[in-house]
N, C-alpha and C positions, 0 to 999 in steps of 0.2 A: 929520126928513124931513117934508115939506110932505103932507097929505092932500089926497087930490083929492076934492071936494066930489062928492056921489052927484046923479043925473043927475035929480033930483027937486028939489034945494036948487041946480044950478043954474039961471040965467036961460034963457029961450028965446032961447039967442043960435046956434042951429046956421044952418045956410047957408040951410036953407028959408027960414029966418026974417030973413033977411038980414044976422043979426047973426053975429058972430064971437066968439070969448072973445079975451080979451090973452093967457089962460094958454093959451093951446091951441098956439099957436105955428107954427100949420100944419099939426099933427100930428093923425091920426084919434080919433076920441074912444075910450076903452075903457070897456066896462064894469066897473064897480067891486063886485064882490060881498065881501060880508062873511064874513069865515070863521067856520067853524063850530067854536066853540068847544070842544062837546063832543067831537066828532072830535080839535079838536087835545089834546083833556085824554086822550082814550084813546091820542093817538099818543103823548103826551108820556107818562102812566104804562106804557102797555105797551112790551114789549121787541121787538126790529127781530126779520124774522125770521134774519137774521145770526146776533144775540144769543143766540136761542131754538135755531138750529141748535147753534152754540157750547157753550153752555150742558146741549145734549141728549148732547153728544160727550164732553165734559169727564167724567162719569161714569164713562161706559161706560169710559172710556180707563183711570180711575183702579183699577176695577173690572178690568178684562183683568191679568192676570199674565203675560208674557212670559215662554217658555222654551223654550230654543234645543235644538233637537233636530237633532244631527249626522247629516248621510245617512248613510245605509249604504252601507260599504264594498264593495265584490265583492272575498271575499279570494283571493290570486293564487294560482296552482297552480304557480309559479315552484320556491318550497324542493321539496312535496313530486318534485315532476320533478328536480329536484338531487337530491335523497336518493334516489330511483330511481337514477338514473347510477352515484350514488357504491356504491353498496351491489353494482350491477354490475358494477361494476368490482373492487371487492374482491374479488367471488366468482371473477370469469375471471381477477383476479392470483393467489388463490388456487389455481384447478385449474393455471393455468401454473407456480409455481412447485412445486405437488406432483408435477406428471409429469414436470418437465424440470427441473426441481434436486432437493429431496431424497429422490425416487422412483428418479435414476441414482445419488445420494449412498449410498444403503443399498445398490443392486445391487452398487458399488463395493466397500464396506465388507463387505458380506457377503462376494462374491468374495476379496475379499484374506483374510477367515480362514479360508476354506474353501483358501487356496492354500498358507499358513502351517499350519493343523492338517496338509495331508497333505503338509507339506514336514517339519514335525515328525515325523508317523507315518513316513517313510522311513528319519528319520537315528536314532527309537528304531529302528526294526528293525534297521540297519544296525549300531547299537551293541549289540542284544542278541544278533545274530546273531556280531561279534566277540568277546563276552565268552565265550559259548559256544564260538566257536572257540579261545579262549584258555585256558579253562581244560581243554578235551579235551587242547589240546598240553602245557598242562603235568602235568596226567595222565601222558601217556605219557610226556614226560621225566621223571618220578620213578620209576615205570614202570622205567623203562628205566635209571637212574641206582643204584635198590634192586638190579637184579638183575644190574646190572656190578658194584655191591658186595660181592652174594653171592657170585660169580662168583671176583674178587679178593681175598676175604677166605678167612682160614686154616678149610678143612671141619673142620668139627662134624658130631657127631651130633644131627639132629634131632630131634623129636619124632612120633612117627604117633597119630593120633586117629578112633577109630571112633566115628559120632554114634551117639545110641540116640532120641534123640527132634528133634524139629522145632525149632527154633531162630527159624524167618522171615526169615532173613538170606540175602544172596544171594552162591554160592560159585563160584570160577573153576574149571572144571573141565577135567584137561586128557585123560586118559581115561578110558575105561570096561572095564566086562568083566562076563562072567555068571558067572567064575570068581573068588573073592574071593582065593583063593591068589594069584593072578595079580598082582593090582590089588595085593597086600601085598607081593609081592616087589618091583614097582615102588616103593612107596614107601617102603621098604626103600631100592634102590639112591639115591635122592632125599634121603633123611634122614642117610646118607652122606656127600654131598654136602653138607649145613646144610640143606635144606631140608625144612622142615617141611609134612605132608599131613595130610587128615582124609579119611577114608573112608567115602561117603555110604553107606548100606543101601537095597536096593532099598523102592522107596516107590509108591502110586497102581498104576497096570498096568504100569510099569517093572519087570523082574529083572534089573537091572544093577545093579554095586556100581559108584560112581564117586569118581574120585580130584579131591581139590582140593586147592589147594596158596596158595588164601588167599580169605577171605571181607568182606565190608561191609555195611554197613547198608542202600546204595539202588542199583539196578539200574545207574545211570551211573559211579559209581565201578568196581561191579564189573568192567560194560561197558569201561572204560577202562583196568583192571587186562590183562583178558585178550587187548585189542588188543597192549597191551604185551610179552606174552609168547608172542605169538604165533612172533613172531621167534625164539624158543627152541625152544617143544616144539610148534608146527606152526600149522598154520590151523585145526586141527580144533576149539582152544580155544573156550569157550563157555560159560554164565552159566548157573545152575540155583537158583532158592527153594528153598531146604529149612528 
């Protein structure tokens, strides 16, 4: 590139002067200044401030630690509201299924063994009430069977028995008397007959000798014996401890 000569080294050819340059070409003159070395040596060694920003950043950046810190959640009240419900719900299925299922299940149940024990308790009674009546009746047909026997079988002399002391057994008695003669000729005519008497001694504030004509160990035998023979030697028959 061609230097333009400084305005000292050239000729005085400007227009005042009438002259003109070849180089100028029509074109305005400029001034030519020289640059400043030292300026361009500082722009040359120092750095742009680009470079210097760059460069100030570059650090810092290397220096910073990035770390990622996840927001915070807002946690939902969604579950605990479900587990309220559910927990609700269990409890009113619970009181409904205690009052109205197995609240009438037991009233039920209880009912039916309270129907059953006293459908039981009727048919014991019913049956102990028959066994009692069964064995009364066969009482008295024995009863009553012994002394068609007596009756039909060939008279003997029976036996006559005066007590002296208390025994605890209980005797069918068919009369009495304050007269002991009396009571003995009776069982006298009887002992003729086969049957056999014992002759109680007046006892306690009694003074009657009393005649028996069979004795047992417990009041319902006796009891049964004398119903028996009542048919015979009257109604007046009747059970006496001695």
């Amino acid at each position: 590139m061609a230097k333009r000569k400084k305005p000292e080294d050239r000729p005085d050819d400007s227009p005042e002067n009438g002259n003109e340059s070849e180089d100028s070409f029509g074109l305005p003159d400029i001034e030519y200044k020289p640059l400043d070395e030292s300026k361009d040596k500082v722009t040359e060694d120092s750095p742009s401030k680009e470079e210097e920003s760059v460069a100030s950043v570059q650090p810092q950046r290397e220096e910073e630690k990035y770390v990622y810190t996840p927001p915070d959640e807002e946690k939902s009240s969604a579950p605990l509201i479900i587990g309220l419900v559910i927990g609700a719900v269990i409890i009113v299925a619970g009181f409904l299924i205690y009052n109205y299922v197995y609240k009438p299940a037991q009233e039920k149940e209880r009912k039916e063994l309270a129907d059953r024990k006293a459908e039981q308790d009727a048919i014991d009674k019913r049956d102990r009430e028959a066994r009692l009546a069964r064995e009364k009746e066969e009482a008295r047909q024995k009863a009553i069977a012994d002394s068609i026997a007596i009756a039909n079988a060939k008279p003997q002399i029976a036996t006559i028995e005066t007590l002296s002391e208390r025994t605890r057994r209980y005797y069918v008695v068919i009369t009495a008397g304050i007269d002991d003669d009396l009571v003995m000729d009776y069982a006298k005519k009887l002992s003729k007959e086969g049957v056999g008497t014992k002759i109680i001694p007046p006892f306690g504030k009694t003074k009657f000798y009393r005649l028996a004509i069979a004795d047992h160990e417990t009041y319902a035998l006796a009891q049964s014996n004398a119903d028996a023979v009542k048919e015979k030697y009257g109604s007046e028959v009747w059970v006496v401890r001695y």
